[in-house]
N, C-alpha and C positions, 0 to 999 in steps of 0.2 A: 807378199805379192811379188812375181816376179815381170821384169818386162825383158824383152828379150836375153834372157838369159841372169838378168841380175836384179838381186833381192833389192828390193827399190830401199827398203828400210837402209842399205848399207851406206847409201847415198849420206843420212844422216848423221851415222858413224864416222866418214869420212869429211866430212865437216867440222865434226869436233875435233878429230885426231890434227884434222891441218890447225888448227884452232889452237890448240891444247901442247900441239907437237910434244904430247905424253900418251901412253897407253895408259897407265894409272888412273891419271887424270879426268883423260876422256871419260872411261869406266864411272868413276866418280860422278861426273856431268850427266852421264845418261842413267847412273842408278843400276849399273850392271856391274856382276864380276870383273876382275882381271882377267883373266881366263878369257870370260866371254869377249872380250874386248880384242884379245887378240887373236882370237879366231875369226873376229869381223873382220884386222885389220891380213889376214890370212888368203881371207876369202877377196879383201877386195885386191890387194896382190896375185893374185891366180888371175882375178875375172882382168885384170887391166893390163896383167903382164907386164908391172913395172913394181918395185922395191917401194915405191910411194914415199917411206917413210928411210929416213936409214940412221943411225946410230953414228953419232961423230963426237969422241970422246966422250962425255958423258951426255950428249942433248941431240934429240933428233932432229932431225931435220929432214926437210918434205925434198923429195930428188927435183927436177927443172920439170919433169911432164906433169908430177904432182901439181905444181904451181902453173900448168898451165888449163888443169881438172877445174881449178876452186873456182873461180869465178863463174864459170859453165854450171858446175855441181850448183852452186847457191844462187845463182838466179832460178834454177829448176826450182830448190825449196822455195823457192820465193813464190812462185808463179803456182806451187801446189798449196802454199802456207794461202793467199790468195783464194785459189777455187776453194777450201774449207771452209774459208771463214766469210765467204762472200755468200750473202745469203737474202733472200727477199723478205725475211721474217727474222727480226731479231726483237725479241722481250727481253727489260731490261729485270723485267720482275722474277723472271725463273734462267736468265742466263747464269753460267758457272764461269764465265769467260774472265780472264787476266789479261791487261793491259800495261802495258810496257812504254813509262815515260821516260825523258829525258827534263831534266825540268829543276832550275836554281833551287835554293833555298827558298829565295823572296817568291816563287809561284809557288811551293810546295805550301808556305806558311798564307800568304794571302789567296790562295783559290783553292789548289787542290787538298788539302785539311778540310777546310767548311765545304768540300764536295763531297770529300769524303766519309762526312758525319752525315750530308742529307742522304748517299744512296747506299750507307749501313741501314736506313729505314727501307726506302724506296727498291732499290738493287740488291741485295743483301748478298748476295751469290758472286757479285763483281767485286774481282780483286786489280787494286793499284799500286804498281809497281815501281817505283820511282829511283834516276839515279840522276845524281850530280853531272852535268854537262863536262866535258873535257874538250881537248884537241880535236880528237877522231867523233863527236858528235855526229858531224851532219854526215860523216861517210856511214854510223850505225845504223842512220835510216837509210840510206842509199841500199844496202845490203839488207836491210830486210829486218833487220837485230831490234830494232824499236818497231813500235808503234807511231810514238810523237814526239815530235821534237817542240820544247817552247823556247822561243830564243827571240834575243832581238835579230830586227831586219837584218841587221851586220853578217850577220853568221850563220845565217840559211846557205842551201845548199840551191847552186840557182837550177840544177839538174833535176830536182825534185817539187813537188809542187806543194804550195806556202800559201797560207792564207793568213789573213791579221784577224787576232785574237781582241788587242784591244791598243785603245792607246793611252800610255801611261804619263801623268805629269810629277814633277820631282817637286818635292817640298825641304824646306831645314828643319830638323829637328834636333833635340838638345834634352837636356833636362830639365822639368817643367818649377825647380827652381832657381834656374840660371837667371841672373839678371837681365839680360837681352830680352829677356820674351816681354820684359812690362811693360815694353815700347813695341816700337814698331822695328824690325831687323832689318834696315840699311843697310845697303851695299858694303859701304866702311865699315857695320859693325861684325856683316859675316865677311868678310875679307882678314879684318885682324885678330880674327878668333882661332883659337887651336882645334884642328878639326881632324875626324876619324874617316879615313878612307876602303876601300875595299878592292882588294888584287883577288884572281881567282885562278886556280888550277898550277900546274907547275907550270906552266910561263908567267906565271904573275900579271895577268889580265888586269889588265884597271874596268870598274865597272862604269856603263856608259854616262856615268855623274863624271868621274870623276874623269874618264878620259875627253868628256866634252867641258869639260872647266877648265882642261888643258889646253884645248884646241881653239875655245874664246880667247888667251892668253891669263885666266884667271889664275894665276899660282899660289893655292891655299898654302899655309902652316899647318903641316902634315905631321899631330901628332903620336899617332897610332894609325896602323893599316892591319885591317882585319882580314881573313879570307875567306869571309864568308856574311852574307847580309844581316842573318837573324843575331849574329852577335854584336852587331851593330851598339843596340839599348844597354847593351851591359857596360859599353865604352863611352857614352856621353853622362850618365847618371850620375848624379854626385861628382858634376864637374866641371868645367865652363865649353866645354867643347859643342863642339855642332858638326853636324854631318849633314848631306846630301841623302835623300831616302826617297822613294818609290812613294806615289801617294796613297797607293790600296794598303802594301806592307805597311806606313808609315801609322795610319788608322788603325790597324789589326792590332799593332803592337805598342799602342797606347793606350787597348784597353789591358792593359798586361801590366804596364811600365810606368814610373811616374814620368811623361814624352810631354811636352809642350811641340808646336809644330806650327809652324809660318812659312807664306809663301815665300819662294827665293824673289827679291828684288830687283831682277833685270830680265828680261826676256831670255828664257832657257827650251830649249827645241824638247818637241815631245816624242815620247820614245817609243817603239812598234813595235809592240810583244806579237811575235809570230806562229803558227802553227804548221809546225811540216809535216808529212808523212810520204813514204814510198808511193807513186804511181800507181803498181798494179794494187795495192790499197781503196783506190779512189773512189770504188764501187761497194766499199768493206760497211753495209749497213749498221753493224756496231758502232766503228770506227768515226760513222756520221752521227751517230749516237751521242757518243762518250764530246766527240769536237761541239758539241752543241749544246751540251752540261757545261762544259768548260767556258762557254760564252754568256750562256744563261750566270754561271756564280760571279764570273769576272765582274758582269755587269748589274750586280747587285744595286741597288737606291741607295745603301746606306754607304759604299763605297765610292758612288759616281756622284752624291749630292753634292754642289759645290758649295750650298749656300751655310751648309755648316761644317765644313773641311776643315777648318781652325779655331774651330770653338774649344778646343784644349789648350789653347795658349792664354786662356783668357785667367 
């Protein structure tokens, strides 16, 4: 399809090539030749009258008008990726549709897994696509590249619009035949315990346990720092240590683990799992779909019951 003058598909093209700053690559990414690849990137130097791309020693690189295209070009995809998928009828039973998260380990293992077992029955056509959060998260949504972002409040993007998912309390957990669990876990006993932390991404993020145990003035004995939640149970087991855990994750993975699990002993703030997605999204009936499974599993009875949260330590 053309619009004045230009294959609108090339637009596409030209978003991975800025992307990719590879002809190969690109090619790769959209499942075409080399060849063809550079004949799109051919065509869209003809239609723009600028070099777009240019070769500097061995890596391309986009010219200054290029980088002034990309942001204009991918709010266009944005705003067409939108009119498609924005729809007044969306079935979840005969959709073919893929969603694109952003979302920790500890959602991936306590929500989206047991979401994703009930709509292999229910959806069966819906795929979930899931990657580890980073630095550039909230700009992903920004720009169109996700679906959803789940994060805590912290780390939303305040440009884009955010809704709370749930709200999450922290528990201690340990191995359920560490001494400590046969009593009751005292401030002194988890304070002079050797305990397992969690850093994330290449900045080495502290998660909000452990960067809010900081900010009390609580400074654990930090014997191990994991980078990542679900490896957590592998580093307290068969061993006196205690960590800080998510109360959903903390239950999921005790039916896995030999896990004992006690509340923490002094007033600890609760933590606000968020939901973000792009704006021109907001109308995306899927999109209202899929955030609405996501609240529905968060808030599961056997996960939010409080009155039997620590009947594993017993």
């Amino acid at each position: 399809m053309r619009f004045k003058g230009l294959d609108l598909n090339l637009l596409v093209a030209f978003n991975v090539l800025m992307e990719t700053r590879s002809v190969s690559r690109a090619a790769e990414k959209l499942h075409l030749s080399q060849p063809a690849m550079s004949a799109a990137l051919g065509r869209l130097r003809e239609y723009f009258g600028d070099d777009l791309l240019v070769l500097t020693g061995k890596r391309m690189l986009p010219t200054a008008y290029a980088e002034t295209l990309v942001p204009m070009v991918q709010e266009t995809l944005r705003q067409v990726d939108a009119l498609i998928t924005t729809s007044t009828v969306f079935d979840p039973a005969t959709s073919q549709r893929t969603f694109r998260l952003i979302a920790s380990d500890y959602i991936t293992a306590a929500v989206i897994a047991p979401l994703s077992r009930r709509l292999s029955l229910e959806a069966p056509g819906i795929q979930l696509e899931s990657v580890l959060p980073s630095d550039g998260s909230a700009d992903l949504i920004a720009q169109g590249a996700f679906d959803l972002l789940i994060t805590p409040e912290d780390f939303i993007n305040p440009g884009q619009p955010a809704e709370l998912l749930f709200e999450e309390r922290h528990v201690i957990v340990g191995w359920d035949r560490n001494s400590v669990f046969a009593g009751d876990v005292t401030e002194a006993v988890f304070m002079a315990a050797g305990q397992v932390g969690v850093q994330m991404g290449n900045q080495r993020t502290s998660a909000f346990a452990d960067r809010t145990m900081e900010q009390m003035g609580r400074f654990r004995r930090m014997e191990v720092t994991a980078s990542s939640f679900t490896v957590v149970p592998w580093l307290v087991i068969e061993t006196n240590r205690l960590a800080v855990m998510h109360e959903r994750l903390a239950r999921r993975m005790a039916t896995m683990f030999p896990l004992a699990i006690a509340p923490i002993p002094f007033d600890f703030p609760i933590m606000r799992e968020m939901l973000q997605f792009n704006r021109t999204r907001s109308n995306d009936e899927g999109l209202k779909w899929l955030r609405n499974q996501l609240r529905q599993e968060s808030a599961l009875p056997e996960i939010n019951n409080h009155s039997d949260t620590f009947q594993s330590k017993q």
